[in-house]
C-alpha beads as a LAMMPS data file, in Angstrom:
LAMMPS data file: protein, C-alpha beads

384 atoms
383 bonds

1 atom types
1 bond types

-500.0 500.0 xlo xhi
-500.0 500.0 ylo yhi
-500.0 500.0 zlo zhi

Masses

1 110.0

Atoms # bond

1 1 1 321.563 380.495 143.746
2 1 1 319.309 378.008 145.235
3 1 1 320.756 374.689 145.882
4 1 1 318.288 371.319 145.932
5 1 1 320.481 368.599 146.732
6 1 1 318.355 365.466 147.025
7 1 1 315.608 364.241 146.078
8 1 1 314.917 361.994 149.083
9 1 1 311.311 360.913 151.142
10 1 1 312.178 361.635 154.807
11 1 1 313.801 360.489 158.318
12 1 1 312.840 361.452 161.430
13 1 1 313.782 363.480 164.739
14 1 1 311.138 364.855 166.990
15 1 1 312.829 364.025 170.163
16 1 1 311.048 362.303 172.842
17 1 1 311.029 361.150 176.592
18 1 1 310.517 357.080 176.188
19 1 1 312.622 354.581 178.384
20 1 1 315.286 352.625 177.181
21 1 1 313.246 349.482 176.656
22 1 1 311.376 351.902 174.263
23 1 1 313.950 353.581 172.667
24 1 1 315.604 350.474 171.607
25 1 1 312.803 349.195 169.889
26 1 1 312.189 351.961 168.195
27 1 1 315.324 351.671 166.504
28 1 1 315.926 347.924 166.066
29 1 1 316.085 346.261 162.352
30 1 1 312.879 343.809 161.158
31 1 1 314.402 340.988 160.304
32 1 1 311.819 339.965 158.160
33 1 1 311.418 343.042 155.923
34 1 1 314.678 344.817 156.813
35 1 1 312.971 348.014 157.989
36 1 1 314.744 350.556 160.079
37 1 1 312.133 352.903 161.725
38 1 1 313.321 355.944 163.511
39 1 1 310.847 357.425 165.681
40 1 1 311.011 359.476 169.166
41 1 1 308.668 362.144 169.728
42 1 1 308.260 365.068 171.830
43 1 1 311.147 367.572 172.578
44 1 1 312.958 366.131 175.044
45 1 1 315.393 363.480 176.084
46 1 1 315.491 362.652 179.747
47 1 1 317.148 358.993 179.504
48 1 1 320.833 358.774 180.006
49 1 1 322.598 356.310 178.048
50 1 1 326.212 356.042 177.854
51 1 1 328.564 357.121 175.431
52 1 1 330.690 354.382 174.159
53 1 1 334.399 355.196 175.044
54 1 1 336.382 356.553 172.304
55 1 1 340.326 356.705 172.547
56 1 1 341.197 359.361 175.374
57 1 1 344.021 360.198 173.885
58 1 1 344.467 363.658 171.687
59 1 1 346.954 364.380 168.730
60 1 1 348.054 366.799 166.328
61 1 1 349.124 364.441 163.546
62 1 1 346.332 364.518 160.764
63 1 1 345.645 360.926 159.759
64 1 1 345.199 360.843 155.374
65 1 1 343.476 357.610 156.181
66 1 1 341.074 355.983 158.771
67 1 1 340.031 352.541 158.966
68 1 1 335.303 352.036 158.376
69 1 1 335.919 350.669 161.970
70 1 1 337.202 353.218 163.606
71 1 1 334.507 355.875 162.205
72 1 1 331.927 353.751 163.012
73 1 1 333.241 353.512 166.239
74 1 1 333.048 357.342 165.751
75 1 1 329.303 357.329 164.762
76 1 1 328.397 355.337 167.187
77 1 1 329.220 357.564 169.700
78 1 1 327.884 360.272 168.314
79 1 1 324.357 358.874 168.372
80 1 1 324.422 358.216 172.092
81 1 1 326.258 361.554 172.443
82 1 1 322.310 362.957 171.302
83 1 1 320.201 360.568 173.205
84 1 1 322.129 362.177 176.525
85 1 1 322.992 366.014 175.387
86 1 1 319.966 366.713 172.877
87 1 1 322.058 368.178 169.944
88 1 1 325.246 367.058 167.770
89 1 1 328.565 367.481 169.253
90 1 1 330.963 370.285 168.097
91 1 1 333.736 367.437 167.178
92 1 1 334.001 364.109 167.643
93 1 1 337.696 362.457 168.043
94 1 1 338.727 359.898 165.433
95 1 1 341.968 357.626 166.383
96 1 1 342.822 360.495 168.251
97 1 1 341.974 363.677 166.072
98 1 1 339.259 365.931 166.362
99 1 1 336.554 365.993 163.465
100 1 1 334.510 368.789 162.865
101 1 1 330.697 367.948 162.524
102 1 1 330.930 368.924 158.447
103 1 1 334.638 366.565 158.241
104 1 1 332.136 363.799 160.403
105 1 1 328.934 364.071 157.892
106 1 1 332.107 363.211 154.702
107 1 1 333.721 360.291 156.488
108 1 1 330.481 358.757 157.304
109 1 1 328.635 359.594 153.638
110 1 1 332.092 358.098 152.158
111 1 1 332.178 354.242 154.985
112 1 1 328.098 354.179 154.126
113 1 1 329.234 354.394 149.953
114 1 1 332.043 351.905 150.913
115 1 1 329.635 349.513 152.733
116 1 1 327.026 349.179 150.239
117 1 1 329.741 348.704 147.708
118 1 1 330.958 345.622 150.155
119 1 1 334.518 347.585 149.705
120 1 1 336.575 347.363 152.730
121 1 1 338.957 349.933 152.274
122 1 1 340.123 352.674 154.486
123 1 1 338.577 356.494 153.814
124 1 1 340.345 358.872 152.584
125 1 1 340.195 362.437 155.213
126 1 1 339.187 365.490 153.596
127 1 1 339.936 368.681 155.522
128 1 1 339.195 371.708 155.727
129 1 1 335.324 371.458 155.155
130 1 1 333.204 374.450 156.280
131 1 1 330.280 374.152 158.151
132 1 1 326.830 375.559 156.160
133 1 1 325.641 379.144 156.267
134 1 1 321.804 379.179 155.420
135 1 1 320.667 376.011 157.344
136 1 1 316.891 375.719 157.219
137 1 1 314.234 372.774 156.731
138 1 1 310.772 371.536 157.977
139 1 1 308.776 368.915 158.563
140 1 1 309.513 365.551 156.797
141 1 1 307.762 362.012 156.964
142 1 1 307.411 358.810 155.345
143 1 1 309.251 356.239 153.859
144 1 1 312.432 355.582 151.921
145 1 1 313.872 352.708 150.009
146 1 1 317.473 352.311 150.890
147 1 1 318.650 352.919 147.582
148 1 1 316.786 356.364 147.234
149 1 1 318.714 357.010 150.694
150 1 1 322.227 355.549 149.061
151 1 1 321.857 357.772 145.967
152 1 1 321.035 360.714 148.462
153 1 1 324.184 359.532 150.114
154 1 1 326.286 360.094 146.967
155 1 1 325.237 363.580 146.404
156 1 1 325.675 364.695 149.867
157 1 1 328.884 363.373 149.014
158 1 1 329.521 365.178 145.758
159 1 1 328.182 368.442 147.198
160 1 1 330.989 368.512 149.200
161 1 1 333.776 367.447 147.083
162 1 1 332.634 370.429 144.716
163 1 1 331.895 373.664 147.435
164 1 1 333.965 372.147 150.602
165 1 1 331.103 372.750 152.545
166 1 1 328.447 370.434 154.157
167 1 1 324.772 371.324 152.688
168 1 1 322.578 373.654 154.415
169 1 1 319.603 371.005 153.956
170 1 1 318.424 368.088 152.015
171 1 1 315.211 368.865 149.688
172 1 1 313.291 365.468 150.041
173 1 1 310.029 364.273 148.638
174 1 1 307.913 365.541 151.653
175 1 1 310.036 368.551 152.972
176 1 1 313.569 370.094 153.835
177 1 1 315.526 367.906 156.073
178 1 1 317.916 370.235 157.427
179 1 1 321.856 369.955 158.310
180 1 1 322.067 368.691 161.549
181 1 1 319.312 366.113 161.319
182 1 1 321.400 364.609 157.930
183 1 1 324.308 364.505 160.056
184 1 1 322.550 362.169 162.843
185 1 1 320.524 359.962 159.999
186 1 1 323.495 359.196 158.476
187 1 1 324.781 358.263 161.857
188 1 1 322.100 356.242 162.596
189 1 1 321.972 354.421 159.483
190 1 1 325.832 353.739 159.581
191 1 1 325.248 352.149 163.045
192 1 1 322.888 349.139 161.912
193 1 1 324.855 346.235 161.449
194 1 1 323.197 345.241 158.031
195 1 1 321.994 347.874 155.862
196 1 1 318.041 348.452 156.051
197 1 1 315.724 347.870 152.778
198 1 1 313.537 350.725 154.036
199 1 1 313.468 353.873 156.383
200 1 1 310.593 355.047 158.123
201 1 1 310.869 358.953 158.884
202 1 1 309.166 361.062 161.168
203 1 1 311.150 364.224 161.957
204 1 1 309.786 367.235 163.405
205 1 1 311.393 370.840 163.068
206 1 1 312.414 372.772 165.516
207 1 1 313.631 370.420 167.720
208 1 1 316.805 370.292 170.151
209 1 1 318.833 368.916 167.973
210 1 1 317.805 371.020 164.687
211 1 1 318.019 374.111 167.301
212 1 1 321.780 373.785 168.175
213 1 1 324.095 374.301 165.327
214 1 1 327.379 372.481 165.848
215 1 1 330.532 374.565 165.151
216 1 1 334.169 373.505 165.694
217 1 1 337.331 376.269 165.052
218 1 1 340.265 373.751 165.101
219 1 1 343.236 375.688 167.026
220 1 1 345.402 377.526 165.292
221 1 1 342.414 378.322 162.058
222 1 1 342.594 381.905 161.264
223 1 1 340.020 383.300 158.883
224 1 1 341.837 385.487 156.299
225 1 1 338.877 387.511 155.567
226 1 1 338.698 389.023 158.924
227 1 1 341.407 391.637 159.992
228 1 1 341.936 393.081 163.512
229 1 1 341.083 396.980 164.159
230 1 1 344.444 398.878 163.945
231 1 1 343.050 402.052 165.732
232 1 1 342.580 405.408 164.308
233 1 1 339.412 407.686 162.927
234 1 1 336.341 405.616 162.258
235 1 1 334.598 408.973 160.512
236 1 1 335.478 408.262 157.334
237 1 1 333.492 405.029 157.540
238 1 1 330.243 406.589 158.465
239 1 1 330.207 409.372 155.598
240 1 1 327.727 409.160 153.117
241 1 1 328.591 409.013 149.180
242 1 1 326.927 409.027 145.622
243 1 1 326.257 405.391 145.454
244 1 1 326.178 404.962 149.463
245 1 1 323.126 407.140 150.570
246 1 1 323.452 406.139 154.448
247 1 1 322.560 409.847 155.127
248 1 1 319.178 408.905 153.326
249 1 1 316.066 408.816 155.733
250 1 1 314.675 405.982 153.626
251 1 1 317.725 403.909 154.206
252 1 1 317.846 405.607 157.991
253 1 1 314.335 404.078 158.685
254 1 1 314.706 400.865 157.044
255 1 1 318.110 400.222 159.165
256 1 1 316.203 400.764 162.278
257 1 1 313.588 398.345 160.904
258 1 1 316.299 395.564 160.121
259 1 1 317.708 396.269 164.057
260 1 1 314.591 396.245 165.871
261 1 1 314.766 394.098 169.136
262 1 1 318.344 393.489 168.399
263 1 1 320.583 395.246 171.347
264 1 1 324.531 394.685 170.636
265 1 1 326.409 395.895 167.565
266 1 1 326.904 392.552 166.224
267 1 1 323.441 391.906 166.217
268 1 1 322.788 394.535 164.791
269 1 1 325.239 394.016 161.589
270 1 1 324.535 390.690 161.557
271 1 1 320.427 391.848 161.023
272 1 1 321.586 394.314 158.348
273 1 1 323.897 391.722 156.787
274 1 1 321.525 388.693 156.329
275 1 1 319.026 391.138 155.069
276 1 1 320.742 391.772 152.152
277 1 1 322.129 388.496 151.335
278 1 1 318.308 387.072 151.735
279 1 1 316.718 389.873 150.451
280 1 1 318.894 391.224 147.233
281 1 1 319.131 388.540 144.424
282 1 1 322.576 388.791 143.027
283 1 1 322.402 389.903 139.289
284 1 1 325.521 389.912 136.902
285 1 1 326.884 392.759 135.212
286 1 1 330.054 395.030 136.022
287 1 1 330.382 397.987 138.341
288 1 1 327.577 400.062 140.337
289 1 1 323.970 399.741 138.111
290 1 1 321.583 401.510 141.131
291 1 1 323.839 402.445 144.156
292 1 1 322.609 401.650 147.763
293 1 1 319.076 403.031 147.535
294 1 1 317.630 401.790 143.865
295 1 1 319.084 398.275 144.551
296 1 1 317.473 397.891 147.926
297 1 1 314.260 398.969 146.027
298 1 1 314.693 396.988 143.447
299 1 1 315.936 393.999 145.355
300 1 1 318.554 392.877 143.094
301 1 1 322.257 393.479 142.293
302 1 1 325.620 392.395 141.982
303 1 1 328.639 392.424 144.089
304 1 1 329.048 396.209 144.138
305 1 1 325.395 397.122 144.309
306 1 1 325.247 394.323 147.002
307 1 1 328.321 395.866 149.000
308 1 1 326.378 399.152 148.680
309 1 1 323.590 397.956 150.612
310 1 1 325.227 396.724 153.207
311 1 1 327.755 399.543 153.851
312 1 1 324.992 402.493 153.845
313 1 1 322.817 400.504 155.930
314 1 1 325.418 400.064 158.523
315 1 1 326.690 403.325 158.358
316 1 1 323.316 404.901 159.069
317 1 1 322.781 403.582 162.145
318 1 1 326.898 404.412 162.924
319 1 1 328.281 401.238 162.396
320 1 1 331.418 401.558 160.269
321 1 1 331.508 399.548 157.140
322 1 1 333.921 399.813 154.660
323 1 1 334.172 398.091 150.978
324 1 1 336.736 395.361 149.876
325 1 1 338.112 394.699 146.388
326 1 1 340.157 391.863 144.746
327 1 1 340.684 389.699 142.516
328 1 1 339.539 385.851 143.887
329 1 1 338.846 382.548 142.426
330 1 1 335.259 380.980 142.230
331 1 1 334.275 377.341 143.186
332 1 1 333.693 377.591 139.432
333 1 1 336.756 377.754 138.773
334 1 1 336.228 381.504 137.663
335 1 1 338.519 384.666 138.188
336 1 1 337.408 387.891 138.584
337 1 1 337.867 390.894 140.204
338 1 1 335.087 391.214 143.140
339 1 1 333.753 393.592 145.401
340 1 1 332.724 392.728 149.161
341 1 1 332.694 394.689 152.633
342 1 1 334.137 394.595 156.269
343 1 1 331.637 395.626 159.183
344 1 1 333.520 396.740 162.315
345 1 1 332.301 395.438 165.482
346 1 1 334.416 395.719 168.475
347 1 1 337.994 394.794 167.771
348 1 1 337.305 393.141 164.456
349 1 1 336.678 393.829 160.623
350 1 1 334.433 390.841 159.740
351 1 1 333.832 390.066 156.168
352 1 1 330.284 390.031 154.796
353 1 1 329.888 389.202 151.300
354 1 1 326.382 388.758 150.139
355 1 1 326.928 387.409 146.883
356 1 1 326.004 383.940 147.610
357 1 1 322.412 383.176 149.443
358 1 1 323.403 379.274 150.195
359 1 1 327.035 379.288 150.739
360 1 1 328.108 382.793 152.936
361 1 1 327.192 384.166 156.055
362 1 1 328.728 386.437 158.449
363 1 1 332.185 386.558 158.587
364 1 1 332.041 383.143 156.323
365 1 1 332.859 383.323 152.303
366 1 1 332.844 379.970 150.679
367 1 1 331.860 380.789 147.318
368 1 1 335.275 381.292 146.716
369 1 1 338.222 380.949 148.320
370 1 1 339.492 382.737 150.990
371 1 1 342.699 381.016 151.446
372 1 1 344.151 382.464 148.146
373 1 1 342.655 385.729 146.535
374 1 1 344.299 388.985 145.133
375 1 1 343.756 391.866 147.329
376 1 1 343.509 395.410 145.492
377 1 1 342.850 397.253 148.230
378 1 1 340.235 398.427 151.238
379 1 1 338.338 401.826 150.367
380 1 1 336.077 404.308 151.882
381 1 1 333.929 404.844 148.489
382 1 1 334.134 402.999 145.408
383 1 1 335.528 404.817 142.297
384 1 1 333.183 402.928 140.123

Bonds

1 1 1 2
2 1 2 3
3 1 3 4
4 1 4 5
5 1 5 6
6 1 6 7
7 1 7 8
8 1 8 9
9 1 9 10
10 1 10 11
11 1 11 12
12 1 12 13
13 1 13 14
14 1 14 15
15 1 15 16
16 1 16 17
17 1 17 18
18 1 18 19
19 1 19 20
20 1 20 21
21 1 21 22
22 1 22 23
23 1 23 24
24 1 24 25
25 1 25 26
26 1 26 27
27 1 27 28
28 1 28 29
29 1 29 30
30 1 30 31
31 1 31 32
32 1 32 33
33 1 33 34
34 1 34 35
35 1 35 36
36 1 36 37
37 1 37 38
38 1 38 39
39 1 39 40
40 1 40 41
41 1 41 42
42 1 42 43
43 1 43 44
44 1 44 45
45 1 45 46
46 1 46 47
47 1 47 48
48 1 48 49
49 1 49 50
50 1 50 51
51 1 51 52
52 1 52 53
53 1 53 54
54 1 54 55
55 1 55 56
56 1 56 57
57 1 57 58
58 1 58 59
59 1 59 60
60 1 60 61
61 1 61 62
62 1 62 63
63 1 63 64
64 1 64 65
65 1 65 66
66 1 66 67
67 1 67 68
68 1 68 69
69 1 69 70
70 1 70 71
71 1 71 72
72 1 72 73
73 1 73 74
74 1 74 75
75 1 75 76
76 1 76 77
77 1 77 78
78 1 78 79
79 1 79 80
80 1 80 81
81 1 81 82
82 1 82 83
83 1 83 84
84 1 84 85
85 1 85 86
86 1 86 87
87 1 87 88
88 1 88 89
89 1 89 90
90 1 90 91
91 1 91 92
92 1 92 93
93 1 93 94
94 1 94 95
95 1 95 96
96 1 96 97
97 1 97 98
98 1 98 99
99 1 99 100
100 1 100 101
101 1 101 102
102 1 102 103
103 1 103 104
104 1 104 105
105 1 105 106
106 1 106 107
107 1 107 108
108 1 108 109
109 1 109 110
110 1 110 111
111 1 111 112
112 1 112 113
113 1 113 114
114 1 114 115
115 1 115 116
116 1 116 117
117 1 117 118
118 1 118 119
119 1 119 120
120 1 120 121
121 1 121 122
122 1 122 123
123 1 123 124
124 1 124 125
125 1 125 126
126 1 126 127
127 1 127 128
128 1 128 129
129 1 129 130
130 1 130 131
131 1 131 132
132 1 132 133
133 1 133 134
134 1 134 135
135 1 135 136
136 1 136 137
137 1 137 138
138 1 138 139
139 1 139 140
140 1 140 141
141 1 141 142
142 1 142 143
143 1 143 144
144 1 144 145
145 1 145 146
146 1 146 147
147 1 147 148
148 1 148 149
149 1 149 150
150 1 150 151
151 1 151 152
152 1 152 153
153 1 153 154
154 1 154 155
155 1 155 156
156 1 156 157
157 1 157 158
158 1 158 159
159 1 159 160
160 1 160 161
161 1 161 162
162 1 162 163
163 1 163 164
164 1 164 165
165 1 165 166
166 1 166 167
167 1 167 168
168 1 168 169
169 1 169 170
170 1 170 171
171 1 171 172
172 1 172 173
173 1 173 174
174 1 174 175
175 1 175 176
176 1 176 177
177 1 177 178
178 1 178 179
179 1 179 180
180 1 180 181
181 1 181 182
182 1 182 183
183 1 183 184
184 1 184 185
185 1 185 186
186 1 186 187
187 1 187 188
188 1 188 189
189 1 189 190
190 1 190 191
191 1 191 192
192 1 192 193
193 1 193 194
194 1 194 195
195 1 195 196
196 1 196 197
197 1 197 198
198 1 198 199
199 1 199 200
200 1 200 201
201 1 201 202
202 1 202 203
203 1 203 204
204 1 204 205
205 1 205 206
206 1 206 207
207 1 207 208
208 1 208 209
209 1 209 210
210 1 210 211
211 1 211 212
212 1 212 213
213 1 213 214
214 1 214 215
215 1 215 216
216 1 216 217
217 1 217 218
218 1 218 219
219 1 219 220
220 1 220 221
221 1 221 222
222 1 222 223
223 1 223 224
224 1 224 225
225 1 225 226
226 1 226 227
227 1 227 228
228 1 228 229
229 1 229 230
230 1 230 231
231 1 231 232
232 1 232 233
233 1 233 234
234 1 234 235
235 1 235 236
236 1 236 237
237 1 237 238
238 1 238 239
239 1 239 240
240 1 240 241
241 1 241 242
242 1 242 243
243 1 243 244
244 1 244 245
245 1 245 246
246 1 246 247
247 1 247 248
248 1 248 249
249 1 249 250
250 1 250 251
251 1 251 252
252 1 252 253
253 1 253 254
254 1 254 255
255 1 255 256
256 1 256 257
257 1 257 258
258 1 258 259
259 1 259 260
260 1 260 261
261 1 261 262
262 1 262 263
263 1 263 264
264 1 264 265
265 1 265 266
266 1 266 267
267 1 267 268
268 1 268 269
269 1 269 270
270 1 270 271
271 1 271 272
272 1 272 273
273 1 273 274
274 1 274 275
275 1 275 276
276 1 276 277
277 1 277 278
278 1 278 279
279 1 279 280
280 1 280 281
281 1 281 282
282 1 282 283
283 1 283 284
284 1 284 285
285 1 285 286
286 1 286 287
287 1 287 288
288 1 288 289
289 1 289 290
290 1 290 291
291 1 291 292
292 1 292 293
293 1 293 294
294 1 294 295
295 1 295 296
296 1 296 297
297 1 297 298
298 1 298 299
299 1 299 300
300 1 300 301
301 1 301 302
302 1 302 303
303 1 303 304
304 1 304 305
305 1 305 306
306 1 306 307
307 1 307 308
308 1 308 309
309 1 309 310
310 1 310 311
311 1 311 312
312 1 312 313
313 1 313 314
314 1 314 315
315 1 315 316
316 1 316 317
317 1 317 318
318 1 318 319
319 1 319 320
320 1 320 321
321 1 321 322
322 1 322 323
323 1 323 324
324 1 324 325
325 1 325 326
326 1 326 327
327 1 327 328
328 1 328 329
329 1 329 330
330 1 330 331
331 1 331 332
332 1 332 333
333 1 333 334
334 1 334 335
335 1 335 336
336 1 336 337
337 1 337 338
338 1 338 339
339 1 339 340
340 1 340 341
341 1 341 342
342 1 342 343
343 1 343 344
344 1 344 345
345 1 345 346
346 1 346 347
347 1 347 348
348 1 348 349
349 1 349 350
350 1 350 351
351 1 351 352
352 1 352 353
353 1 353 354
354 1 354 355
355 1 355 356
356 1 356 357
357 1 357 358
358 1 358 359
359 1 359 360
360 1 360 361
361 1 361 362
362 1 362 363
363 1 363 364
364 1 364 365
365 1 365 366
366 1 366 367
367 1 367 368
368 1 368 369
369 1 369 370
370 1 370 371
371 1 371 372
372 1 372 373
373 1 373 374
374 1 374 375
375 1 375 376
376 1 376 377
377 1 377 378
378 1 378 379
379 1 379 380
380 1 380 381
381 1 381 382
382 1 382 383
383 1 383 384
């Protein structure tokens, strides 16, 4: 499933050494034409500016509402948080509660909606959002009217009422604008005083900020998906079956392609992992089709086939890998019974589910949720 969000012409964020007389004009408003340009070039930031203060205080009561003030007060924090540290922060405190950077990107889509509507009132928190698994983009530059950019707004927006997660990019009229540099063009925007009739965009990828992905686990999250190692045998997940040729010396060789260069376990299974999910187009029908080896030829398959992959892959190089099946609940809205495997690493089972290309990764499912499946059982082989 490929997912192109917005149609959008481009911002910027090439990051640059320029002093501070610089950098503010770079970013002030033309009162004549209402044109916000946002260009800084190079890769790094060497001026210090300082953060504005935000409340020092910390709590654990979850606010349902927070005033446009307050998360602006928020954003604008976070944009001098990236002119000093040259990347995003992992969470950002709002009247005392810590935001994660994909719970941010919503409150500050929503108070931009709520400002060009001239509507006052307070934004509603959602929780709970998950940060993106397949972030990516390139390139992007030009211009764009503000209500191309609002409208771009609004479907960042309903992208993440529907999946609860922030999007892995923005598809825009001259090239991918990934994740993190949404999250600090929105914050820019929100920051002007009046909202601009045009945006110039220059953005360069990689760049610091495009290079450091944010992540925030608020205390006390558990992922359900992941189990702790209880001890005993591993053997039985390394043996080789009908539909899971990891004694193969096709599959053998290609493993040790996938792992080259990568040292630890986890990198290794995180190698194998991605592989599949970027490599195997998920295909619909019930049960095993091809097994392991004729899916990863053919490059397609569904859940099971998918699962197959993965586990006989890992198990060939002596990683244990084990498959997963219940019964779980689409963001569709679907139910079905569905297949998916646990790679062992150290003390941990972590899920890997490569049925989604845009919205899983490792140890991340949010195709469906995790917070409220069926669970059949956890099985060496699969009896269909």
């Amino acid at each position: 499933m490929i997912i192109k969000l917005i149609s959008f012409s481009l911002f910027f964020i090439c990051i640059s050494s320029v002093n501070a007389e610089d950098l503010n004009k770079s970013n002030e408003i033309d009162e004549t034409n209402q044109t916000l340009s946002i260009v800084v070039k190079n890769n790094n930031v060497s001026d210090y500016v300082k953060p504005v203060p935000l409340p020092s205080y910390t709590t654990n009561n979850k606010p349902t509402k927070l005033s446009q003030s307050s998360i602006i007060l928020a954003s604008n924090y976070v944009e001098r948080y990236v002119y000093v540290n040259k990347k995003l922060p992992n969470s950002v405190k709002i009247s005392g509660y810590a935001f994660s950077m994909p719970e941010y990107l919503y409150l500050i889509s929503k108070t931009i909606q709520y400002k060009y509507k001239n509507n006052t009132s307070d934004i509603v928190v959602k929780y709970n959002l998950k940060d993106p698994q397949n972030i990516r983009g390139r390139k992007v530059y030009g211009n764009i009217s503000y209500n191309e950019f609002y409208n771009n707004v609004n479907k960042v927006i309903s992208y993440m009422n529907y999946y609860k997660v922030a999007p892995n990019y923005i598809n825009t009229k001259g090239g991918m604008m990934q994740y993190q540099t949404i999250i600090f063009i929105f914050t820019k925007v929100l920051n002007r005083e009046e909202l601009p009739e045009t945006i110039y965009l220059d953005i360069s990828t990689p760049n610091t900020i495009t290079n450091a992905i944010p992540k925030y686990i608020r205390p006390g999250t558990k992922n359900p998906l992941n189990n702790k190692y209880a001890g005993g045998s591993l053997a039985k997940y390394l043996k080789s079956s009908k539909n899971c040729q990891s004694d193969s010396t096709y599959i053998k060789k290609l493993a040790k392609k996938i792992t080259k260069g990568h040292k630890t376990k986890l990198a290794k299974a995180k190698a194998i992992y991605y592989w599949v999910r970027n490599k195997i187009g998920y295909s619909y029908y019930y049960n095993t089709k091809y097994g392991a080896k004729k899916t990863i030829f053919k490059k397609k398959g569904n859940c099971v086939d998918q699962s197959h992959a993965i586990v006989a892959l890992c198990r060939s190089i002596k990683i244990p890998a084990r498959y997963v099946h219940g019964k779980v609940k689409f963001v569709s809205g679907k139910r079905t019974g569905h297949i998916w495997t646990q790679i062992k690493v150290g003390k941990t089972w972590y899920v890997a589910d490569a049925s989604s290309f845009e919205l899983n990764g490792f140890g991340a499912v949010n195709n469906w949720k995790s917070d409220s499946y069926r669970l059949y059982g956890r099985h060496i082989s699969l009896p269909f």
